[in-house]
Backbone as CSV, one residue per row, in Angstrom:
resi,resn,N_x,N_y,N_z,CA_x,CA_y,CA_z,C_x,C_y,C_z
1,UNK,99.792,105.094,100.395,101.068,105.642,100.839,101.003,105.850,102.344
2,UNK,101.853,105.496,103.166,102.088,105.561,104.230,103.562,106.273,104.699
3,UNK,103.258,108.165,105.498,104.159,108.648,105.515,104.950,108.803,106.914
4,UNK,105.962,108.675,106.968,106.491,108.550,107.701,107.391,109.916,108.301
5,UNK,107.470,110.484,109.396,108.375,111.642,109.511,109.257,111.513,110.263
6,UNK,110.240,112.833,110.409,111.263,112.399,111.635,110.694,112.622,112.953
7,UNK,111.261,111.994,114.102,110.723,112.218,115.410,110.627,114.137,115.934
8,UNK,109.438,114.161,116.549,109.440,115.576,116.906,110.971,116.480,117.393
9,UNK,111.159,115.497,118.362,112.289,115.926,119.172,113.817,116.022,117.880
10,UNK,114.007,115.845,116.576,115.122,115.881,115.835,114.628,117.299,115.183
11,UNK,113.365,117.603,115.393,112.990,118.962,114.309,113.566,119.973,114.523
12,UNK,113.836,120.390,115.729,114.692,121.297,115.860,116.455,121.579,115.081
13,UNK,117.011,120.539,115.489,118.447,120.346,114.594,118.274,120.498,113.418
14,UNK,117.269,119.743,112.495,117.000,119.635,111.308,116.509,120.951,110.631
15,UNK,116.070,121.490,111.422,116.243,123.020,111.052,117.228,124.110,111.347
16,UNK,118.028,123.415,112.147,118.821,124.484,112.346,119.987,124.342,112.082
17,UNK,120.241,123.244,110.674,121.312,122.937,110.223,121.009,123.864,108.777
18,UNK,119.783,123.657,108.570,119.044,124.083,107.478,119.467,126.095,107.594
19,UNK,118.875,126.934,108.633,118.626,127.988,108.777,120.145,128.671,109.059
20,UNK,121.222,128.155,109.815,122.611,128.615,110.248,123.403,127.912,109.548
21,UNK,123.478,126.762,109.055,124.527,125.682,107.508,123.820,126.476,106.868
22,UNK,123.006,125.330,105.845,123.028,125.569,104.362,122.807,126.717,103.559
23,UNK,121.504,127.665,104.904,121.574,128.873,103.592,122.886,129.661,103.499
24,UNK,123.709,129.357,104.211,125.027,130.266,104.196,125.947,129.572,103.596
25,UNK,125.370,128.205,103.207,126.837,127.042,101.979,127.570,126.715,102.835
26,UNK,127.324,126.717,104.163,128.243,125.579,105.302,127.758,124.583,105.074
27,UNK,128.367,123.204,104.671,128.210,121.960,104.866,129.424,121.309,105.483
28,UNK,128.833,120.611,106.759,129.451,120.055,107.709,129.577,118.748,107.801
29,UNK,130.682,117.959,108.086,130.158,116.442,107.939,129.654,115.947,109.246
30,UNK,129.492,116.952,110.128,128.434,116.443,111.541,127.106,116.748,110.993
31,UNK,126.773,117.448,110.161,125.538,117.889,109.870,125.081,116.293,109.118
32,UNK,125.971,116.386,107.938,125.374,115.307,107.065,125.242,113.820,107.422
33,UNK,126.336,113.711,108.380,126.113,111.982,109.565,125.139,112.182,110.071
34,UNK,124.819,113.529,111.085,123.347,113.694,111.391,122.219,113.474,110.621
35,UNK,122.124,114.207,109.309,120.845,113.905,108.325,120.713,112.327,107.987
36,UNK,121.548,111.701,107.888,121.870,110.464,107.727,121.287,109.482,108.550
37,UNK,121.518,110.025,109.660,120.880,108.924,111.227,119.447,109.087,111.041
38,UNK,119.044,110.268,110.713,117.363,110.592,110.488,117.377,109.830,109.565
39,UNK,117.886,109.499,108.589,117.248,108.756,106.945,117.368,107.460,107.678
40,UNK,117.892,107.391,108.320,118.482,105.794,108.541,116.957,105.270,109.735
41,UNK,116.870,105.968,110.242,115.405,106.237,111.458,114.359,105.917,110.547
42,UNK,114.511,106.631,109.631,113.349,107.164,108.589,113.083,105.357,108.465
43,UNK,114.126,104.737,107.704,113.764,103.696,106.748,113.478,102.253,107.955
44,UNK,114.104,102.476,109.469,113.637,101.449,110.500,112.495,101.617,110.422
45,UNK,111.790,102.952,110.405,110.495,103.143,110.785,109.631,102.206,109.660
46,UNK,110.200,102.160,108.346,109.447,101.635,107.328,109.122,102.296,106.019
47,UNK,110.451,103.784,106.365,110.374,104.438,104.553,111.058,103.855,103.789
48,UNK,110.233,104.100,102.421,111.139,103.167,101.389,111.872,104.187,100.514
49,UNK,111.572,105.190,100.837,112.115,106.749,99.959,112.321,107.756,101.545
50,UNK,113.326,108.914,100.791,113.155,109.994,101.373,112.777,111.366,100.837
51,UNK,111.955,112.079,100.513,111.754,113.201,100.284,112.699,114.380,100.623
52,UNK,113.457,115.149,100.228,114.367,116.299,100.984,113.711,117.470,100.219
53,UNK,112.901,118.098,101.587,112.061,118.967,101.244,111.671,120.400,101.270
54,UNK,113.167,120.724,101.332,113.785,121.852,101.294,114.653,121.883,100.535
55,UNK,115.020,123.112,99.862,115.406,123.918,98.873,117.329,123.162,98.951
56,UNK,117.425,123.574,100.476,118.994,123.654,100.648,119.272,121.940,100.837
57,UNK,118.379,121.189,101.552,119.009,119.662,101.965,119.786,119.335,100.675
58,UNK,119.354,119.318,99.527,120.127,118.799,98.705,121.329,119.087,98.584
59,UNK,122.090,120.309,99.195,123.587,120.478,98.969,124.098,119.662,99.828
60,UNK,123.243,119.627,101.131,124.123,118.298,101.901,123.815,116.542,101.831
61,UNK,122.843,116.414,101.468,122.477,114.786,100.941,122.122,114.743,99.652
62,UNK,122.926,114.167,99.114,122.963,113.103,98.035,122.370,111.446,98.136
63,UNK,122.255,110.609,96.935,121.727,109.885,97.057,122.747,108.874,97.718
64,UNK,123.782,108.908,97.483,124.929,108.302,97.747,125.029,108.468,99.589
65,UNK,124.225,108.666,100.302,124.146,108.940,101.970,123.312,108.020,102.464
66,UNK,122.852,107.620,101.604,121.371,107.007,101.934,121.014,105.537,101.236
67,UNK,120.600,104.460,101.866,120.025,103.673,101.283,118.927,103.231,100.424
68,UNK,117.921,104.420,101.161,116.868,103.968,100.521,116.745,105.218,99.109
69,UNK,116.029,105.442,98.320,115.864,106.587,96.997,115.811,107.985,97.953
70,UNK,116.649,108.778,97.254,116.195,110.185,98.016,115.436,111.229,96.915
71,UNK,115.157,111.799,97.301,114.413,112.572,96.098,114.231,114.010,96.181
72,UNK,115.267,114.584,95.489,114.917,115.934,95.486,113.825,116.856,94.960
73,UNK,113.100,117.331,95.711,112.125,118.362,95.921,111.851,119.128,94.312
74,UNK,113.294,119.752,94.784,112.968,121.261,93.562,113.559,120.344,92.155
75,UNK,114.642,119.059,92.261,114.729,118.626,90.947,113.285,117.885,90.459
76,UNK,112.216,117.446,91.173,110.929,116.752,90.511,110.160,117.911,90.457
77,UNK,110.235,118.817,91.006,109.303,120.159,90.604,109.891,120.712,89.423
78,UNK,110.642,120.376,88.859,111.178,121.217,87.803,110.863,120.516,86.560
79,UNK,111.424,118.850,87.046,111.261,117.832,85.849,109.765,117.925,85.500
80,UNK,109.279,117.903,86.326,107.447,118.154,86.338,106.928,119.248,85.295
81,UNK,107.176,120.656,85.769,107.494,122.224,85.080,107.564,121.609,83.450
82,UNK,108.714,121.001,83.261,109.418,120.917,82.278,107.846,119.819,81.411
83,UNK,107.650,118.711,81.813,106.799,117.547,81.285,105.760,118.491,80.980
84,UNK,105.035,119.087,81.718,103.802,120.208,81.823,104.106,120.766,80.469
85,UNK,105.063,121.612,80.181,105.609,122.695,79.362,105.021,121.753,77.953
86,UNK,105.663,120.851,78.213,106.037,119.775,76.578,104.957,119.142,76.135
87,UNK,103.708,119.104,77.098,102.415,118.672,76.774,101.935,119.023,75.406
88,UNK,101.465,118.239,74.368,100.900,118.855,73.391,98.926,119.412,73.831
């Protein structure tokens, strides 16, 4: 696996769409064109997935934003939880 991140210089926004949007249920469509340009960065660079790896990204990206698979965090931690649980 070869991981790929966003550029240093976007970390800031990307959190601070995160910390002043989402935990307060603002979703903006400058925010989400923004998250978008990062996914879109992401996959020039050579991702074939995106990870959204925080709690809140998922209220603003869907898979439907993105080309490549996005993958929510807390829904595979749960599906996981859940497989674990059902183990005989």
């Amino acid at each position: 696996i070869h991981v790929v991140t966003p550029k240093e210089s976007e970390y800031a926004k990307i959190y601070r769409v995160i910390t002043d949007e989402l935990t307060f249920g603002v979703l903006r469509q400058e925010s989400r064109e923004y998250y978008q340009s990062v996914i879109q960065e992401l996959e020039t660079s050579g991702a074939q997935g995106v990870i959204l790896g925080c709690t809140e990204i998922p209220l603003l990206i869907k898979q439907k934003d993105a080309k490549i698979p996005v993958i929510d965090s807390t829904t595979a931690h749960a599906k996981a939880a859940v497989q674990f649980a059902l183990q005989d």
